[in-house]
N, C-alpha and C positions, 0 to 999 in steps of 0.2 A: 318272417319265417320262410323257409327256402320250399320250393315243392320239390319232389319224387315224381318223375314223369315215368311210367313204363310203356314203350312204343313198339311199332312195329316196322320191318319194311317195306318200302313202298307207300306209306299210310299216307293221306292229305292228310287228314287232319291232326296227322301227328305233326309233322310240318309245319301247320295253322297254329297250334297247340307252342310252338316253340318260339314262334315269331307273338305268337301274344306276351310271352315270359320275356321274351326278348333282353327289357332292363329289370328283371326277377330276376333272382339267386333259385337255380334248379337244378335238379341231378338227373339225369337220362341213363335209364337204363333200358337194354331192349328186352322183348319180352322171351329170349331164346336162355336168358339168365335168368328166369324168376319161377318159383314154386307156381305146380298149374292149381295150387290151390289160393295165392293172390291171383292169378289170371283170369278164376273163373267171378272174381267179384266183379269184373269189369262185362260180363256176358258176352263176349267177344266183340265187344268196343272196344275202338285205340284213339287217343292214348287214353289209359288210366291213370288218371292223376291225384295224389294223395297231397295234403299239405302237412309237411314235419313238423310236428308238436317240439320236441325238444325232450329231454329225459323226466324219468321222475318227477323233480321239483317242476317243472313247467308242469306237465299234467294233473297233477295235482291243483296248482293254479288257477287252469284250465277250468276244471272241475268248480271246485270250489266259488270261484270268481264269477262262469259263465253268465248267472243271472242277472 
């Protein structure tokens, strides 16, 4: 499953953050594109990183399966 990076400029450790994914499947987005109501779950740490569940049927999966 691929991650959702949202960074910032300038950031190490957004930087850090990219070189770990390195051979990961990620999407980067910075943080001047995103709702400051996803921004503020990161408390103003960068990057904030989400991992993509996939649609519906995956979360449901997810759910169901987790235990």
């Amino acid at each position: 499953m691929p991650f959702l990076i949202i960074t910032k400029d300038n950031c190490l450790n957004c930087k850090k953050a990219k070189i770990l994914l390195d051979d990961t499947p990620y999407i980067e987005i910075n943080k001047n594109y995103v709702s400051s109501a996803i921004l503020e779950l990161g408390g103003q740490n960068y990057p904030i990183v989400f991992n993509y569940l996939g649609d519906y049927d995956d979360l449901e999966k997810y759910i169901i399966h987790k235990n």
